[in-house]
N, C-alpha and C positions, 0 to 999 in steps of 0.2 A: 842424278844427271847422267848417268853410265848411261842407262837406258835409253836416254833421249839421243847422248851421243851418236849412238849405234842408231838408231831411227835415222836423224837429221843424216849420218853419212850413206847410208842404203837408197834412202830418197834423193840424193842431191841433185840426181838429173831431174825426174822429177819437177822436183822444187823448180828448178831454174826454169823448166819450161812452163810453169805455172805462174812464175814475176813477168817471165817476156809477156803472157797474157795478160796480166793483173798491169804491168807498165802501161801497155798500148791503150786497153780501154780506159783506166785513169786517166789518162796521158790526155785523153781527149776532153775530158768533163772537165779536167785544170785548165786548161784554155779557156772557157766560159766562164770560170770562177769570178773576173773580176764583173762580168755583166750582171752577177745578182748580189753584188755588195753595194751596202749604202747607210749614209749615216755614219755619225761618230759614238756611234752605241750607248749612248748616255742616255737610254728608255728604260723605263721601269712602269709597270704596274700601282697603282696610287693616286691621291689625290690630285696631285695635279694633271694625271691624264685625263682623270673625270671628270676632271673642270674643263679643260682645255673642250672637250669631245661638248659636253654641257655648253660651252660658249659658241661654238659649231650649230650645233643641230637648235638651241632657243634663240639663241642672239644673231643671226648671220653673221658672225665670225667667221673667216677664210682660212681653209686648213693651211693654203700655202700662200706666200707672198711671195714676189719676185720686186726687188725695190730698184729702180732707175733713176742713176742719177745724171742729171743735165749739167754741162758746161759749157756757157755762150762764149761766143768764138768773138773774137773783135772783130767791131764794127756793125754787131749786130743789135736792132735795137730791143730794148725791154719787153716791148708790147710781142715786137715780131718773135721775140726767144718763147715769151708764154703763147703766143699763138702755137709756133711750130710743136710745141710742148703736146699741145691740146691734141694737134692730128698724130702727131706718133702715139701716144697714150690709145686714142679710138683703132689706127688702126693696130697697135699691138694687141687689143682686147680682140679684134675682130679675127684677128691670126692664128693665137694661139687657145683660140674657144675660153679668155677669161671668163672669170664670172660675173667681174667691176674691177672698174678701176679707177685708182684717186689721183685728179690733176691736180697739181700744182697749182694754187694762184697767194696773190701776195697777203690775200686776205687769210688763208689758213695756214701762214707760215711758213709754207713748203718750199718758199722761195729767198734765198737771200743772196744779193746782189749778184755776180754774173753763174749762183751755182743754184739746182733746185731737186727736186726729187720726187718723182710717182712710183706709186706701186699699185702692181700686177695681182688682181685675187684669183685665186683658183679653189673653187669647193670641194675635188677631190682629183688626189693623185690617177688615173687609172696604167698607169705602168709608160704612160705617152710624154711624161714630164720633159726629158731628154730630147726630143721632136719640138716639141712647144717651145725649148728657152732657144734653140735652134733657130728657126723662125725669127726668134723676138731680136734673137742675135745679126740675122741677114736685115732686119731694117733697122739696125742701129748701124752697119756698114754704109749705109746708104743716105746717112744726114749728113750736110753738109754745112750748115751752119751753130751747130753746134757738136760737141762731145758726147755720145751716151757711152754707158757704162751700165752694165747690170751683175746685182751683187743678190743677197738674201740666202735663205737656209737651199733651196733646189741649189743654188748656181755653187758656192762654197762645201756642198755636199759634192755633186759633181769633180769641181775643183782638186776637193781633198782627195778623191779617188784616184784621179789623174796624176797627182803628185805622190798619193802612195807609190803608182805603180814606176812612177820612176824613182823613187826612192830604191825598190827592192831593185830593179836594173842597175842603179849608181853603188849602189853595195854590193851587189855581187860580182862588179866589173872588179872593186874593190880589193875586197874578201877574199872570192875563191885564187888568183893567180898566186895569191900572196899567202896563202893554205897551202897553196902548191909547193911552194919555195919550202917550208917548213917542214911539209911532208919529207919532201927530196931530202933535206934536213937531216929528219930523223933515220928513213932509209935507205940514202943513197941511190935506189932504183927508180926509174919514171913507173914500174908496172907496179910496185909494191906504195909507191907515193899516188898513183893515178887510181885505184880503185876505193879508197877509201872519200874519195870527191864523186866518183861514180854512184857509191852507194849512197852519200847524203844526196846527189840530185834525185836521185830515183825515190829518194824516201819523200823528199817534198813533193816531188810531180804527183804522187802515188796520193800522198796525204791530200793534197791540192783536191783533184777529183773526187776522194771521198767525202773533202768536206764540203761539194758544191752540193751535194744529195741530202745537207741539215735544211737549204733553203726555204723549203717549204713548210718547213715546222717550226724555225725562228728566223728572227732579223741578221742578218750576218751584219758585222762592222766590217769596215774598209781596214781595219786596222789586222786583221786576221792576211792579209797579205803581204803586213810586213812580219808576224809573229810566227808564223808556220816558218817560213826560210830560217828566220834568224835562229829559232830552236833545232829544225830538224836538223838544219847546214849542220850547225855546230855538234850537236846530240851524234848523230850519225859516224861523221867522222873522228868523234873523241873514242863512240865504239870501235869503228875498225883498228883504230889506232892501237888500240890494248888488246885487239884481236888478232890484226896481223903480227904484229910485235912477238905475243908467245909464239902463234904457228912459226915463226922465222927461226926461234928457242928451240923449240923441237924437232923442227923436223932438220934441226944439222944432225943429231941420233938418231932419231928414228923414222918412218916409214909413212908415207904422206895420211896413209889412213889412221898409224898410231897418231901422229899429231894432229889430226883432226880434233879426234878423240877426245884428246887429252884438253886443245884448247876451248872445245864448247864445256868441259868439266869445270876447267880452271875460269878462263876471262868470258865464258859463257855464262858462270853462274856468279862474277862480279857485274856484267850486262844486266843482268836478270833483276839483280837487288837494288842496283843506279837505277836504275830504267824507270823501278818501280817508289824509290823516291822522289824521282821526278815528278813521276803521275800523279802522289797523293800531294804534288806540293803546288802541280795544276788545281786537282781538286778541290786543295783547299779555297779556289774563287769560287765554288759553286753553289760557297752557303749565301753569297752575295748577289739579290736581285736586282740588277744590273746588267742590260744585254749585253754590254764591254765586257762585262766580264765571266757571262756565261762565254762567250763566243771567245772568248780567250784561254779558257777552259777545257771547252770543247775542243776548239781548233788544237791546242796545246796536247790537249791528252790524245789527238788522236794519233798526232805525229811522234810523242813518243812511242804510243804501243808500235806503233809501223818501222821505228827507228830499233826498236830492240827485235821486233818481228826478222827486219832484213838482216838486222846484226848474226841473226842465229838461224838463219833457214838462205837467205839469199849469198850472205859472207861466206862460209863454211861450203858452200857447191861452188863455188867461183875458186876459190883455194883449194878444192880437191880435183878440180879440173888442173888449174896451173899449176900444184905439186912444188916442184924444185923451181920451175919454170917464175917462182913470183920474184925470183934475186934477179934475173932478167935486166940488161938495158941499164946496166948500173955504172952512175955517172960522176958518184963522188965516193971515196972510202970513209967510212964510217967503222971508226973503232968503238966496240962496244965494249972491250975491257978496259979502253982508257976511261971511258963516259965514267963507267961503275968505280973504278979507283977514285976517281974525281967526285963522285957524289961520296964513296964511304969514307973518304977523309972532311970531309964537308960535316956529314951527320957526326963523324966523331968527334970533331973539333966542338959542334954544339954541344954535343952529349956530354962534351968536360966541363961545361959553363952552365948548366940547363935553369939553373934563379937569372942568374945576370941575362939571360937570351931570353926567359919568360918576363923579366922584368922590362927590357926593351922592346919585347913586340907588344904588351899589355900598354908604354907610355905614348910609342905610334898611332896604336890604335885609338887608345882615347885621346889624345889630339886632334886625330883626326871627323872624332864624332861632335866636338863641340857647337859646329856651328847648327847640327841636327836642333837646338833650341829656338833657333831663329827661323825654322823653314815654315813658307808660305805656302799651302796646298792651293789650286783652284780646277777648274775644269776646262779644261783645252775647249777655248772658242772661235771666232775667225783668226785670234793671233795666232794661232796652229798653223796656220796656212803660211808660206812665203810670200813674202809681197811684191814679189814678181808677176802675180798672179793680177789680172783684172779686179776680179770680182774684191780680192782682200786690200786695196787701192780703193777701190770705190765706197767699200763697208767704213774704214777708214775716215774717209774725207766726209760721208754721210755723218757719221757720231762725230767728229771733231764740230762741224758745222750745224749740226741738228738738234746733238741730244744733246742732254744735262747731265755730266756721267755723276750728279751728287745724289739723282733724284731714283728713286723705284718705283716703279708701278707694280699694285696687288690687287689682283682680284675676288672680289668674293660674289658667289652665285647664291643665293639663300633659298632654300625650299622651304614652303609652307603646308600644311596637310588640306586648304583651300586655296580658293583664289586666294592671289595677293593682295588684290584690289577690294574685298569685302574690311570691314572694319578692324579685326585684331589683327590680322596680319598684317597690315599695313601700319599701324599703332607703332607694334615688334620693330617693324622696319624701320620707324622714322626715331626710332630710340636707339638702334642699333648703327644706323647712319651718326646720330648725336653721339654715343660711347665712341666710335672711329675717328671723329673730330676732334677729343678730348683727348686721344692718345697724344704723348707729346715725340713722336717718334711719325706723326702724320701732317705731311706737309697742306694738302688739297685733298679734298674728297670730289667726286663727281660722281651725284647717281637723280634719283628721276627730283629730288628737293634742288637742287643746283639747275636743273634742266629745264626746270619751270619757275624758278623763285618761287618755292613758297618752302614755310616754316614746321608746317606741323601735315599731319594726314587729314585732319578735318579740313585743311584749306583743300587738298587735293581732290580730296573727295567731293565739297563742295563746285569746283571749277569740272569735274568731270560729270557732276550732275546737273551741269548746264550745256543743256548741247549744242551750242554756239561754239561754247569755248572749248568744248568734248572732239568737238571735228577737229579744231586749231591746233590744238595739247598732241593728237594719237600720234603723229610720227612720234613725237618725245617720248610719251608712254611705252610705244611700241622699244624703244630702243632699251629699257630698262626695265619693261617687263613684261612676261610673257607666261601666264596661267598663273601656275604656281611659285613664279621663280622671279625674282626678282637679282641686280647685275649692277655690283656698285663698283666703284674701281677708287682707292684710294692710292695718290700718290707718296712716298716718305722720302722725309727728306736727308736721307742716307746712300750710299751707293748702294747698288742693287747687289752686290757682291760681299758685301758687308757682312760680319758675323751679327751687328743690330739689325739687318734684315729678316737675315735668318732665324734669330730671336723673335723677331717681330709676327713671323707668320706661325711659329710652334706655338707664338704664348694666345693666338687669335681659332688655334686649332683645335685648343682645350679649351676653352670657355666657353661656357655656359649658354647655350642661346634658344630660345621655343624655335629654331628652324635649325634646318641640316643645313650647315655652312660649307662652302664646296669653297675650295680657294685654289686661285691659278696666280702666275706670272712668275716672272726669272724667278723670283728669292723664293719661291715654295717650291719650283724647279731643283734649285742650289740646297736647299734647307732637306729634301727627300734624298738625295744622291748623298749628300755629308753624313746623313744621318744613318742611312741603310750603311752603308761602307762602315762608319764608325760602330756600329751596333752588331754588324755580322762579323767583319773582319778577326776579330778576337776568337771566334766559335772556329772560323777554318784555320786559323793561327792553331789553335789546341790539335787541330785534330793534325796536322802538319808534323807538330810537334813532338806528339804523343806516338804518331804511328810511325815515323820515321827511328823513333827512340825505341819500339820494339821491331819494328825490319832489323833495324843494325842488331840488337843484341840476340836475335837467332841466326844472323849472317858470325859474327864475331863472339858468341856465349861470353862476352862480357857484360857487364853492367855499366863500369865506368868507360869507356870507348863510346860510347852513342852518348853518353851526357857529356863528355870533355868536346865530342865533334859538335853536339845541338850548341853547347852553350858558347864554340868559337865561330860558330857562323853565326850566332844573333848578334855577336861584337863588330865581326868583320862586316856584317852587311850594314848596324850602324854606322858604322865608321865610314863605309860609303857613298848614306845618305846624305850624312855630314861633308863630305869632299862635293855631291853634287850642289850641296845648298852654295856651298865655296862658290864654284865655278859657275852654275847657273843665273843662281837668284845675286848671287854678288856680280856675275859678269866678268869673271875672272880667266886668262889666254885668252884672249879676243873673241871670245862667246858672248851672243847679246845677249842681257841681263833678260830673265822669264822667271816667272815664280814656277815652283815644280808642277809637274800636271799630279792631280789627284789621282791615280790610279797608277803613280809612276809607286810607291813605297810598296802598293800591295804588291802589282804585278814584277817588279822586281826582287823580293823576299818568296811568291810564289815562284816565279822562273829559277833565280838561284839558290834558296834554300836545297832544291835538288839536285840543279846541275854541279852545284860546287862538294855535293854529296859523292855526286863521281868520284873527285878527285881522295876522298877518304875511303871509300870502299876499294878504288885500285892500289890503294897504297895497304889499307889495314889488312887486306886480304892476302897481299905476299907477309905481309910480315904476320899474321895468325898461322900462313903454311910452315914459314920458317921455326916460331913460335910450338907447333905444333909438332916438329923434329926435334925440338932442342931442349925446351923452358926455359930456356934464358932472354930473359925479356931486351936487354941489350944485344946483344947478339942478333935477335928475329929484328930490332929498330933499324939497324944498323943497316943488315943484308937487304931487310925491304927496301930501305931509303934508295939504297945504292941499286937494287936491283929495278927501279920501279922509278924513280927520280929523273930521269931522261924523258922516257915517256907521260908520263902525268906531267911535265914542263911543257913538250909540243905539242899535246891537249889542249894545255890548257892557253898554249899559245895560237894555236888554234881557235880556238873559242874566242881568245882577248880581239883577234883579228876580224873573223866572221860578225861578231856582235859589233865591236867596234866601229868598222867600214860603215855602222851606220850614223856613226856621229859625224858624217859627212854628207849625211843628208836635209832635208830643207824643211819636212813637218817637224814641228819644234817634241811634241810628244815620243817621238820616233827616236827621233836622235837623243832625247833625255834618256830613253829607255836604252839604247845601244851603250849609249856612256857608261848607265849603272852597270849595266850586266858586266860589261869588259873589267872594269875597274873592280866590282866585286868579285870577280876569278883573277883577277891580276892581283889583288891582297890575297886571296885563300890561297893561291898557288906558290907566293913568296912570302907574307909574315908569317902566315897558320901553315903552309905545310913543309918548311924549308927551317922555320923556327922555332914556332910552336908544339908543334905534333912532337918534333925528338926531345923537344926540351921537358913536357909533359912527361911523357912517355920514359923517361930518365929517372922524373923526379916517382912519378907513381909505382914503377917497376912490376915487382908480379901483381900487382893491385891491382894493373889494366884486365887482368886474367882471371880474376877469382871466381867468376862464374863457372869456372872447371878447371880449372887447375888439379893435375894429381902430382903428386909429388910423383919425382923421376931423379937419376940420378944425373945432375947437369953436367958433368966433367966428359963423361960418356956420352951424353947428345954432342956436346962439342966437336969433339973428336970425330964424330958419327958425319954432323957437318961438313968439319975440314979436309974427312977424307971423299 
């Protein structure tokens, strides 16, 4: 690190004028960022894309739907509500270049007493979507005898974007003044409190534009605009915080370039090893095909590298410019030798008790995991939205009034290696139709034997070789087969969200069939996302694991330090899955009752497994310097605690706030997420590192150290210490 030191200070002008470059052009592509986000990232590669695309291009299946729902206004009559019904519907088709559209009449259901519903098809997005519901939106301003309302995947994609982006506005109104406050906090100065918020905005803006330039090589989610702020805000500023902190250490002795120096050696290369936890604990979503979670990945890893990049090339030019000048403007007195008394009688007090203090954070913690048994995973759907929103009102009163929330619809596409309509195939089929009936997990089947009454394929065959009844029958035909493929749709009569759905289409996925079974609809939707997540997640869990447990033990040449830190953050972050089940899925402080979002366990264990690593690498790392004067492992606890315990607290209060501010936002996955994150650094930063760590650390003693430990004589580093 000498060498890089002397680099990064030689260069620092330099450097600085290569961020003011790197900020501006960024600066500009982060603006655009939210124009090419879309979607809730829940796409993957799989059978049910290939079905879905298969019910597209054979079936005229519509890629997009836009669903409108009608509310007649009193005093309007029935006949005149389904008339008006009729001209909106043609000219909405005619507006926004549909491709069909289905009216409402009382014969197909679509209509029940003063409320009804059409939808909008569209055969393909070409980037004009936005235009189009635009459009549909200016003649629905313009009825006046009844309500419209439009909902479906465009408008509630739309929607969710909108409300990201004011989610990440309503958090940072939040977040940063009250970062601010803490900063001041810690350093009493606005110049030494105000750059550490200057470098996390620069690090997001930066990241921002970089990551507008993945666009065209994958799908971005909408959710990457709340995920970049909330890591780099915090990341960022947890850096400068234990960057300025030492340069403030040193350079009251020495000389602005000696403390340069000295701090990119010291919390440059605690930066370096956090930084680089963090990364492999983004990484670990990348064993997971799921574009949420590549894009959470990506986005993630990028702003950490950008976050430790600025820490150690933009930080260090900025503090060797302002020198002395960073105590500047200073508006509260901060005693730093009262803070350190107050934390070394804190650790010692522990260090007299460390069973009884390890026995009470171990009964907290597991308390606190227990309701982790009851938690209900699902995948963030229109209930994600606030229902301040149109479109998740309209979606709403559509399913209350329309669907059967008991019943699922499955689809299966079956390929033949001939027509379908030649004699074995068809045979196949009408056996295959019969085995789907028998299921007792299938409520209604509907495929071309329903569509035309009849019982076997020799009646079909029969009725198509009369060409009276051959003309009559082809629409039916057509709707249910097409060359090779035939297109049956079975109902079940289970929720579609059901773990028996999901069952239902794994156990139809393995069986046996003389055709290629292609299967669509929610439950093989739900059944692919569970399954990939439950099948990968383990593989990046290991590698998280595994590579964070050798970083730390060439950062700290111990052994047991990276397994006491791995195995108190897999407690503390249960324990805080278990407080969200508490509070969410129970509805507990006045939060409305939601099952967890599915991707809330992973992406919370990836995001904090590493940022809560921070707080053990800036702590382990003064007490291994101290440790490494002295050998006395009490002694290096103690002086780390006290030396290091002020700052790793407004860190990490920091963090609890940044992340937090978002549990005052209104996408319900968003705010799950800000919860967990706050709540799992507000346990690692007060049970595990205020209780546990000295109390550990007491009981193991030079045990923590055996990876190099040389015998020294301890009375003599003592002394060496004190004086």
């Amino acid at each position: 690190m000498n060498k890089v030191a002397n680099a990064l200070y030689a260069g620092r002008k330099i450097l600085l004028i290569l961020w003011i470059i790197l900020i501006v052009g960024f600066g500009f592509y982060a603006a655009k960022l939210p124009s090419v986000l879309g979607g809730n990232g829940f796409e993957m590669k799989g059978m049910y894309k290939d079905t879905e695309q298969l019910l597209v291009n054979k079936f005229d299946v519509s890629e997009a739907q836009i669903i409108v729902l009608f509310e007649k206004k009193d005093g309007v009559s029935a006949s005149k509500f389904q008339q008006t019904i009729a001209q909106y519907m043609q000219k909405a088709k005619d507006n926004s270049d549909a491709s069909k559209v289905d009216i409402p009449t009382a014969s197909n259901k679509m209509i029940k007493g003063s409320t009804a519903y059409g939808i909008i098809h569209f055969n393909h997005d070409d980037g004009t979507m936005d235009k189009r519901v635009e459009k549909i939106r200016t003649l629905s301003a313009e009825e006046k005898e009844m309500s419209v309302k439009l909902t479906g995947g465009p408008i509630i994609e739309k929607d969710m974007n909108t409300a990201s982006q004011a989610d990440l506005a309503k958090a940072e109104a939040i977040g940063i003044p009250v970062a601010l406050v803490v900063l001041l906090l810690a350093f009493g100065g606005v110049v030494a409190a105000a750059i550490p918020l200057m470098i996390g905005i620069i690090t997001v803006v930066t990241t921002m534009g970089v990551v507008y330039f993945f666009h065209p090589y994958t799908e971005l989610s909408i959710f990457i605009l709340n995920v970049i702020p909330m890591i780099g805000l915090a990341l960022s500023i947890d850096f400068a915080l234990l960057f300025i902190n030492r340069f403030k250490e040193e350079i009251q002795t020495k000389s602005v370039e000696q403390a340069i120096k000295i701090t990119i050696q010291t919390a440059g290369r605690s930066v370096i090893f956090s930084g680089l936890c963090v990364f492999i604990g983004l990484a670990g979503m990348l064993f997971i095909q799921v574009d949420i979670f590549q894009n959470v990945a990506l986005g993630g890893m990028a702003v950490v590298f950008i976050a430790v990049f600025s820490a150690l090339t933009l930080l260090p030019s900025i503090l060797a410019i302002l020198g002395t000048r960073i105590n500047r403007l200073r508006i509260l007195k901060v005693s730093e030798q009262g803070g350190q008394s107050r934390w070394r009688s804190f650790a010692t007090f522990v260090m007299k008790k460390p069973v009884t203090m390890t026995i009470v954070s171990l009964i907290i913690l597991l308390v606190a995991l227990i309701p982790v048994r009851d938690m209900h995973l699902e995948i963030p759907s229109s209930e994600a939205l606030p229902t301040k929103y149109e479109s998740r009102q309209a979606f709403d009163t559509y399913n209350d009034t329309f669907i059967n929330k008991n019943t699922a619809d499955v689809y299966f596409v079956l390929k033949a290696k001939q027509d379908m309509l030649n004699e074995k195939p068809l045979t196949n089929a009408f056996t295959f139709i019969k085995q789907l009936k028998e299921d007792s997990l299938v409520k209604q089947v509907d495929s071309i034997s329903t569509a035309l009454n009849v019982k076997s394929s020799d009646q079909l065959q029969a009725m198509l070789e009369n060409p009276q009844i051959s003309a009559q029958t082809k629409p039916a035909v057509d709707s249910f087969i097409n060359g090779h493929y035939m297109l049956i749709k079975a109902m079940l009569d289970t929720d579609q969200n059901s773990d028996e759905a999901k069952d239902f289409v794994r156990k139809w996925k393995d069986k046996r069939s003389p055709f290629t079974v292609h299967i669509g609809g929610y439950p093989k939707f739900e059944q692919e996302i569970f399954d990939e997540i439950y099948e990968k997640a383990p593989y990046g869990m290991a590698l998280v694991l595994f590579s964070t447990y050798v970083i730390l033990m060439i950062a700290f040449r111990s052994v047991l330090i990276p397994l006491k830190a791995i195995i108190m953050n897999i407690l503390s972050l249960t324990a805080t899955f278990g407080l969200l089940v508490w509070l969410f899925q129970n509805g507990h402080l006045g939060l409305t009752q939601s099952n967890i979002a599915l991707v809330l366990p992973v992406f919370v264990f990836g995001l904090v497994f590493g940022l809560s690593m921070d707080y053990e690498v800036f702590l382990i790392s003064r007490i291994h310097e101290v440790y490494h004067q002295t050998h006395d492992n009490n002694v290096a606890t103690v002086e780390g605690l006290a030396s290091t315990s002020k700052i790793i607290t407004s860190a990490a209060l920091i963090m609890i706030v940044i992340t937090g501010a978002f549990a005052f936002t209104d996408v319900t996955p968003v705010k799950q997420m800000g919860v967990g994150i706050a709540l799992a650094i507000f346990i690692d930063a007060t049970i595990v590192r205020m209780l546990l760590v000295p109390s550990l650390m007491k009981l193991l003693g030079d045990a923590n150290w055996w990876f190099f430990t040389k015998k020294r004589d301890k009375s003599s580093s003592n002394e060496q210490l004190k004086s």
